[in-house]
SENUFI-334978 format. One record per residue (C-alpha): residue in three letters; x, y, z. Coordinates in steps of 0.1 Angstrom, whole numbers, plus 5000, padded with zeros to 4 digits. Last residue first. Layout:
<sites>
ALAXYZ;...
</sites>
This chain:
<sites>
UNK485046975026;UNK488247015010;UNK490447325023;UNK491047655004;UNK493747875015;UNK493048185033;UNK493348105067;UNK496447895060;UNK497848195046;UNK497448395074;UNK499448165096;UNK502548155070;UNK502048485070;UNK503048565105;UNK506248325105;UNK507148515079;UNK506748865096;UNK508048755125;UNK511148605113;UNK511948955092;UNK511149155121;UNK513249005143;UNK516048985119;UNK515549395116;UNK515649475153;UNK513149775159;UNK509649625150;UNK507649735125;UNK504949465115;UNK504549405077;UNK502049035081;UNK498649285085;UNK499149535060;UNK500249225033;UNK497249065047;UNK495049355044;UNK495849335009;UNK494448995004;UNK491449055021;UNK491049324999;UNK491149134971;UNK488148924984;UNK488448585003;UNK484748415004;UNK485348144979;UNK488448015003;UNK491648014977;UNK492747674961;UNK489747544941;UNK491747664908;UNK488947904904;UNK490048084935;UNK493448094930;UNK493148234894;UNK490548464903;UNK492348594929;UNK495648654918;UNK493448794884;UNK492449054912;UNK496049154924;UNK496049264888;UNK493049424886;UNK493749644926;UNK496949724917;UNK495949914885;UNK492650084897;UNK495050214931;UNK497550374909;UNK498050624933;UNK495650934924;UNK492850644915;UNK492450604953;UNK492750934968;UNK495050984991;UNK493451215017;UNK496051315050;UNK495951145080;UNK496051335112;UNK493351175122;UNK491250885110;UNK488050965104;UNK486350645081;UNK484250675049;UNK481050525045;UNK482050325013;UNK481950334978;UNK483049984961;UNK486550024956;UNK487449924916;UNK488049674897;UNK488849714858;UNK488149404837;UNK485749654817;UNK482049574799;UNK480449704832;UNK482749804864;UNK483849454885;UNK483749514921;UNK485549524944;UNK484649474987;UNK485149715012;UNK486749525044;UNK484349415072;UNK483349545105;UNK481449225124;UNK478049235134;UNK477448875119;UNK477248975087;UNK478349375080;UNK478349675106;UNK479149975099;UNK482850095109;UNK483850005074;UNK487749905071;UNK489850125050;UNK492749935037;UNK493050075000;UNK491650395018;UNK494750395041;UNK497350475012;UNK499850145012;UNK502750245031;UNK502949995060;UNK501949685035;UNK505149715011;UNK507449625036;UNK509849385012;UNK509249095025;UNK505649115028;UNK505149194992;UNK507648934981;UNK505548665003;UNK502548794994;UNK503048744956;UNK504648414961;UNK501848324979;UNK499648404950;UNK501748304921;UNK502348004942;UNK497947934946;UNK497548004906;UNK500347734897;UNK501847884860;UNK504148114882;UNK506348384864;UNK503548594850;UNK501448684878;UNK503948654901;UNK505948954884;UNK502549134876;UNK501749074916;UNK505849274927;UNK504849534896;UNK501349644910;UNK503249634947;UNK506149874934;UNK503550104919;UNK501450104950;UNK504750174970;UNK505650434947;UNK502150594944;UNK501950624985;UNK505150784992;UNK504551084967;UNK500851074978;UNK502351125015;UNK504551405003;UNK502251594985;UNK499551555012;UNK502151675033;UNK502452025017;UNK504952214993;UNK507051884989;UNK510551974976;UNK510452344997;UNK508352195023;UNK511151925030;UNK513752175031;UNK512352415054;UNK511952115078;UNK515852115079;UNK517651785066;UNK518851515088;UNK516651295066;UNK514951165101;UNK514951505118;UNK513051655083;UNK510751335085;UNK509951385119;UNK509051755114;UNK506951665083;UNK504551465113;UNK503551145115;UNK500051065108;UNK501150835073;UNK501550615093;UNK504750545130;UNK507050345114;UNK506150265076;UNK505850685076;UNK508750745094;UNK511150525070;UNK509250625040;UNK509550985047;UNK513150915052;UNK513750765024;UNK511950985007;UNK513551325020;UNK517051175017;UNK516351124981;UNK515351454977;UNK518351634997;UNK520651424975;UNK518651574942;UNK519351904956;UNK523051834966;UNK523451804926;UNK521452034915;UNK518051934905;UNK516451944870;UNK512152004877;UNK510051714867;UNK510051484894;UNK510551714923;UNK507451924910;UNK504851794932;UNK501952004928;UNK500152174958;UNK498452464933;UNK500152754946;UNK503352494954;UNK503452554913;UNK502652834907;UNK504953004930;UNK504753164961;
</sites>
């Protein structure tokens, strides 16, 4: 074995690929991104080999474990998100259509299915009311950084650990944060709506359904509902 799949790293990034190698690869994360918006990140390597049309041999020899594979998945579709909210950020001076504009691209593009499950995790302890809630952010001391408040954490089979600052998590979560703020001090977002709420959203409005102009029209017709519930509405 070598050192590297010793230590469960993901070389496919920094190791020159033969030709066919590098079309094996791409097949591999299109695949794995296919099966894993589909069915979580639960699904076995096996489906993702039948899915590529590629041998399970030569997923494990690219991705040495599924962890690999799932944080693989997991940091591009956090990085794509970070970009897709610094894109609204900066392109709409009103806070409330850099917001919805945000969700709407992020919705669009199925983004929600392949966030890593702690960015979603939702507490099995009871908050107000006896209701689960979402972890909330917080601010860290003299930073503008947010960060996951430590939570119990949740068992979900099958799923492999992502860990938060691993994906880019820090980054997605401050920038998806001055969405927020913005909305919120603009009078246009419910006080009570946290960043996670936000991302649950995009979770929540990415169904996977089997016909793609189904999907499309149900996942915009969907968020048009949430974001009623979020938005802000005079006393």
């Amino acid at each position: 074995m070598s050192a590297a799949a010793g230590n469960g790293r993901d070389t496919s990034r920094t190791t020159p690929l033969r030709v066919d190698a590098q079309r094996n690869l791409e097949h591999v994360l299109r695949a794995a991104r296919e099966v894993f918006g589909e069915l979580g990140y639960g699904a076995p390597m096996e489906d993702v080999a039948r899915r590529a049309r590629v041998g399970v041999g030569t997923v494990y020899r690219r991705f040495p474990s599924k962890d690999v594979l799932v944080r693989r998945i997991a940091e591009e579709e956090t990085s794509r998100l970070t970009d897709q909210a610094r894109a609204a950020l900066g392109q709409e001076d009103e806070p409330w259509s850099a917001l919805s504009r945000f969700l709407r691209t992020s919705v669009a593009s199925g983004a929600g299915r392949l966030l890593p499950p702690q960015v979603l995790r939702v507490s099995v302890e009871d908050g107000a009311g006896g209701q689960p809630r979402v972890p909330q952010q917080r601010t860290q001391p003299g930073t503008t950084e947010l960060r996951l408040v430590p939570d119990q954490p949740v068992a979900v089979a099958s799923v492999p650990a992502v860990e938060a600052d691993d994906t880019g998590t820090s980054a997605l979560l401050e920038v998806v944060g001055q969405l927020v703020d913005r909305a919120r001090a603009a009078g246009e977002l419910r006080a009570d709506v946290s960043v996670s709420d936000v991302l649950l959203v995009i979770a929540t409005a990415a169904p996977s359904l089997p016909d793609a102009a189904q999907q499309a029209a149900a996942s915009a017709r969907l968020l048009d509902i949430l974001l009623e519930g979020l938005r802000s509405r005079p006393a």
